[in-house]
N, C-alpha and C positions, 0 to 999 in steps of 0.2 A: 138479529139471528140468535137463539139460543144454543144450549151448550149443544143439547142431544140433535138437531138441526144442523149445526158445524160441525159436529164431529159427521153425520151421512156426507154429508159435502167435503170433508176429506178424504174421506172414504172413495167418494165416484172420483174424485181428483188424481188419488193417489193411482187408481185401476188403470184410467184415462191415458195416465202419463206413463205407465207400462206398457201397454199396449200401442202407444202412438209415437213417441219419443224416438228417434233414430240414436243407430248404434252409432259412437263417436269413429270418424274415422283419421286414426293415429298418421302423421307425418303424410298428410293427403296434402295435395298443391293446391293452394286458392284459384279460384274460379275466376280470369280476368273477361270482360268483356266490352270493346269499345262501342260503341253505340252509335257516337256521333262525333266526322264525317263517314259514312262509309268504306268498303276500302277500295280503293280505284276513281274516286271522286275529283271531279276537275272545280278548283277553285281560283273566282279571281275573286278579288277584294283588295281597297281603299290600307289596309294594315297587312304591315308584317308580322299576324300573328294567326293562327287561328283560333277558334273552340274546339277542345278535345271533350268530350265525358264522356261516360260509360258506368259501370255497375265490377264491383269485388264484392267477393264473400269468399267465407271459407267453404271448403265442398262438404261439412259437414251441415250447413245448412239444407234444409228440405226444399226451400223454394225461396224466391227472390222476394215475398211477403214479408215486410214486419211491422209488427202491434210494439208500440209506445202508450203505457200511460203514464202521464206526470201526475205523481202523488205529491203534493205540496203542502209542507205545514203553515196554518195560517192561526197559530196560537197567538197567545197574547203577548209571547217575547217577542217575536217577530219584527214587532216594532223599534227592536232595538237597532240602533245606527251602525249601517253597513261597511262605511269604512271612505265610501266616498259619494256625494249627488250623483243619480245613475240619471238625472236629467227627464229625457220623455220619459217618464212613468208613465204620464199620462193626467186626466183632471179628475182629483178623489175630492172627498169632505175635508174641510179643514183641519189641520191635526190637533187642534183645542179638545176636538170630540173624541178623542183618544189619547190619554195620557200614557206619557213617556212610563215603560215601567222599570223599574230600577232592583235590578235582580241580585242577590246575595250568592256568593261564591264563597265558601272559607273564610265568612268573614269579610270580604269586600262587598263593594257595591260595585256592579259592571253592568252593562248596556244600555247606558246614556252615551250622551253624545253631544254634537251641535245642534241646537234646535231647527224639528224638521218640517218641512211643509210639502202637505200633498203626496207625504210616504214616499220624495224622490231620492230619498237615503235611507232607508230600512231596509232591513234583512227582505222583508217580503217583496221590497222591489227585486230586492238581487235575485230571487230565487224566478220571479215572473219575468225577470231580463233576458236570465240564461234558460228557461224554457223557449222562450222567443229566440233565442239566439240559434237553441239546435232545431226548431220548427222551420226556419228559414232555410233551411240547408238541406233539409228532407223533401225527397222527391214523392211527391201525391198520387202516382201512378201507382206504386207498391207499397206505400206506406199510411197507414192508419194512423192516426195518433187523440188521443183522448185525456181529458183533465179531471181529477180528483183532488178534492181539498181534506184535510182532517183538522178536526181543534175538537169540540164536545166529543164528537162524531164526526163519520165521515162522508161529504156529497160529492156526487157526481155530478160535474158540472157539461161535462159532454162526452158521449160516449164516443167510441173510436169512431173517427171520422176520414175520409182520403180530401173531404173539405175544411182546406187550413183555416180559410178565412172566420167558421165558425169556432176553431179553437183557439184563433186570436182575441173571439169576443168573449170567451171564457174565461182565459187569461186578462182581457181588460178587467170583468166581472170580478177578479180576485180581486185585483188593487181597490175595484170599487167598495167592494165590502167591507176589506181593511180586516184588520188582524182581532181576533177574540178567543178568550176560553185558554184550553189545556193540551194539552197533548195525546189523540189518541191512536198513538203509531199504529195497532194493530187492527182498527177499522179500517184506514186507510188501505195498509196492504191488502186484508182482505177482499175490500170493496175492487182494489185494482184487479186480482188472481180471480173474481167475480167477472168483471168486464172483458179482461183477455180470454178469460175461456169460454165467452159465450153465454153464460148463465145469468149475466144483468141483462142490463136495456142495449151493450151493444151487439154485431150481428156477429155468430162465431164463425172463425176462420181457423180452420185446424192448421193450414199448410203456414202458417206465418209464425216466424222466430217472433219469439214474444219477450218482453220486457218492460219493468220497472223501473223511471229514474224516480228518487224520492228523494225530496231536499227539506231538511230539517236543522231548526238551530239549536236544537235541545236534546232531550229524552223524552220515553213515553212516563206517562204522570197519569193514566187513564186507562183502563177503567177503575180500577182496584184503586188508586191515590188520589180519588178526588178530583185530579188536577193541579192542586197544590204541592203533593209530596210524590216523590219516585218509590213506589213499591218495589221491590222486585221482582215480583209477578206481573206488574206491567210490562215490563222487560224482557221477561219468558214468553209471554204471551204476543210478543211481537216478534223474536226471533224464531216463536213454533209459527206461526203465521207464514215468515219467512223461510224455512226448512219445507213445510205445505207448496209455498211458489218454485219452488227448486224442484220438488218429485212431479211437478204438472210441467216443467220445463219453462220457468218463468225464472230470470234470472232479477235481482232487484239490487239496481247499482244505486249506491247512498251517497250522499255528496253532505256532510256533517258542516256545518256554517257555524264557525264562530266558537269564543272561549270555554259557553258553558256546555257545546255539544262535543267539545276536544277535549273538554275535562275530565267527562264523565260518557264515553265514548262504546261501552259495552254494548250496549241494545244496536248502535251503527255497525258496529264491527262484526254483533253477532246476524245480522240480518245481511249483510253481503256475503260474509261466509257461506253463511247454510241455504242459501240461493243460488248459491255458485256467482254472486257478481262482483262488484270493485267495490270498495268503499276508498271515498276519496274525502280526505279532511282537511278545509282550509280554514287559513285563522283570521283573514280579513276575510267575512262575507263574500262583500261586491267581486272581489277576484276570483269566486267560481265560474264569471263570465269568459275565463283564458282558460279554463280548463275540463270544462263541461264537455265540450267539442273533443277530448281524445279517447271518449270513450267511444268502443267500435262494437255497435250489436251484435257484425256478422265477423269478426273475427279476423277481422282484418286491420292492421295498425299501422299503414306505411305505404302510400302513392306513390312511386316517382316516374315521371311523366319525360322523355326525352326524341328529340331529334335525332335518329341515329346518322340522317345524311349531314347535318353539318356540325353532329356532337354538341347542339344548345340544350342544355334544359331547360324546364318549363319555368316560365318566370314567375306564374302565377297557379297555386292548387290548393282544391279544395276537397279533403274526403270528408263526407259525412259519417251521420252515425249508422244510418244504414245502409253504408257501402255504396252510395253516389257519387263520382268524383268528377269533377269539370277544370279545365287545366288551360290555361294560355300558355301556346307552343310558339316558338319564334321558327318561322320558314322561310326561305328561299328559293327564288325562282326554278321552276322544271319539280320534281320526281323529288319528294320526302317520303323517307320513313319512319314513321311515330311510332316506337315501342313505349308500352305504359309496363309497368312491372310494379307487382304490389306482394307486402311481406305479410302472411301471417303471424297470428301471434304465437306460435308455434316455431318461427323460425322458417317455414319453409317460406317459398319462391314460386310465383306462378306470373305470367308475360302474356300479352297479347301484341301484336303486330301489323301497321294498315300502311297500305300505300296511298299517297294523295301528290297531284298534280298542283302546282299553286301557278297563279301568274298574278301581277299586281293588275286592279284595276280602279275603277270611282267609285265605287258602292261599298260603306261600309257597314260591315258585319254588324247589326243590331245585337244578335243574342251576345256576340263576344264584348260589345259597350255593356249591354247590362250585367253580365259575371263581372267586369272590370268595377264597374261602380258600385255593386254588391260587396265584391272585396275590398272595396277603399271605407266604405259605411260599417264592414265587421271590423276592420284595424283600428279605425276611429273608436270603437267604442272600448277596445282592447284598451287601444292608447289611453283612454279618457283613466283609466284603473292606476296611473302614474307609475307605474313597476312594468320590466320586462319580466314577457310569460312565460320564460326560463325561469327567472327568480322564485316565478308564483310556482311551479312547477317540481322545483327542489325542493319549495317550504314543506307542497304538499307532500313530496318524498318522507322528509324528514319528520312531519307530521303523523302520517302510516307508521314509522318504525315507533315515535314515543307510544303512539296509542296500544300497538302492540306488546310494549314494555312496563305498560301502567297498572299496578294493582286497582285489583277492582274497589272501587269506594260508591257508599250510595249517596247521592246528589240531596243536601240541604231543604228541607220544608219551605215553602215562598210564599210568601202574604196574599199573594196574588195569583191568578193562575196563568200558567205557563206552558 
């Protein structure tokens, strides 16, 4: 796309997002809704538990739709070692055909590691882990989700889809490719604020909260730097890109991977900001897989799920990123009442309410075995990380506040492209 070409395309973006954009509504109550059991439902079953789910947002959402792209870098750092084997990566080329690259920091050499095979300890697994982690969790009914890669350029590897199974082959498709080239944040974003609004190859859907995760272990280095060296202007021209997805209502949460993207943190910081999204910076890689999952499209940060007839809580919950949540309730024979209450990020409070009959019986509840064995395969992979996702959780706290404390510096020329 050239200059005089993107600049008309910000132009219908920025009009687009005037006119369609809903006014914010200040200290509104989130929107709770159970779904499933119904209310007045008579249940026997084999367990003392049942499946609760249902759907939150905040009421400033338009409608229960939301568009996910994952923009993921797949430069040549990438390759660098994520911190721990993320195991099923998957079956790639041999890693002989990709050598390790050994990147300069102030003078050090950083992003080696233990020697890796099949990229199941690379940055780039960790970023195709934790997409797979929050695709798991997203309900296909309301939710779109679509993959984008950048390094020279940037491809579309599928456009928004409510068929998972295809953006899982997408996400294989990354690993297979394996990591090359530079950095070019701002095709990527662009390419995604292309695809959410309708103007690439996917199909546009005005009514759906749109969003950007974009996981990167670097800076942009592209177009203006070759790929070698961090312009400035690469930089600017990714957080204008970013400011562009904000005024069309595209928010772009950054997830910053590793030393040399915490270093030199401007271009992540300024691209959540002027999107209006989060930037979230962690300094082992692989551990973005505990913290990917607390970001909330719809504005809602906080499920809690309880039996008000015999005061248990729910022993097991899951909110996604797009306001799905599914919850094992422990019940007792006769007459329960399952209040869910979910917190905006605003602070306020919003509740919903159901009456259900339970009796024990033989039959047990399939859907409630599969959320149970779902939840035991997300903890396992948590666990695999060697750290509680508290710890990971404060690093990233404390990580936000340096980043916000750092003089800006520009990032070292690298032999190789990055």
């Amino acid at each position: 796309m050239n200059q005089r070409s993107f600049r008309f395309f910000s132009l219908c973006l920025f009009f687009l997002a005037a006119i369609t954009r809903p006014l914010p509504l200040l200290g509104a109550e989130p929107k709770v809704q159970i779904l499933s059991p119904k209310d007045g439902s008579r249940i026997a079953q084999d367990q003392r538990s049942i499946l609760v789910s249902g759907k939150v947002a905040s009421l400033g959402a338009r409608s229960p739709n939301v568009d996910i792209a994952f923009i993921i870098d797949i430069s040549g750092s990438t390759y660098a070692y994520a911190g721990v084997d993320l195991g099923d990566a998957g079956r790639l080329p041999d890693s002989s055909r990709f050598p390790t690259p050994q990147i300069s920091i102030g003078g050090m050499s950083v992003g080696g590691g233990p020697p890796m095979r099949n990229l199941r300890n690379s940055v780039l697994a960790a970023e195709v882990a934790a997409a797979r982690r929050v695709l798991q969790q997203l309900n296909s009914q309301t939710t779109r989700v679509g993959v984008i890669t950048f390094s020279e350029g940037a491809r579309l590897l599928q456009p928004l889809t409510q068929d998972f199974s295809l953006v899982q082959r997408a996400l294989d498709d990354v690993l297979r490719n394996g990591p090359n080239g530079g950095t070019n944040m701002v095709e990527g974003i662009r390419t995604g604020i292309s695809e959410l609004m309708g103007f690439g190859r996917s199909e546009k859907r005005a009514d759906a909260v749109k969003v950007e995760f974009l996981l990167t272990d670097g800076f942009p280095t592209l177009p203006v730097g070759g790929g070698r060296s961090a312009d400035p202007e690469d930089t600017n021209l990714a957080i204008n890109a970013a400011r562009l997805a904000g005024k069309a209502g595209i928010k772009v949460h950054v997830f910053a991977l590793g030393e040399e993207a915490l270093s030199y943190p401007r271009a992540a910081t300024g691209i959540a900001s002027e999107s209006g999204g989060i930037y979230t910076p962690v300094s082992r890689p692989a551990d973005v897989l505990a913290v990917i999952e607390n970001i909330s499209i719809v504005g809602v940060d906080y499920v809690q799920i309880v039996n008000k007839t015999s005061g248990q809580k729910a022993t097991q919950t899951r909110l996604a990123a797009d306001g799905f949540f599914s919850s094992a309730v422990p019940v007792i024979d006769g007459r329960n009442q399952i209040e869910v209450l979910a917190r905006a990020s605003d602070g306020t409070v919003g509740r919903d309410t159901i009456m259900i009959d339970y009796q024990s019986g033989a039959q047990k509840s399939l859907d409630l075995e599969i959320f149970l064995e779902k939840e035991k395969s997300l903890k396992l992979e948590v666990d695999r990380l060697g750290r509680n996702p508290a710890d990971i959780q404060r690093d990233v706290d404390r990580n936000r506040s340096d980043s916000a404390q750092r003089p800006i510096q520009v990032p070292p020329a690298s032999e190789t492209p990055r």
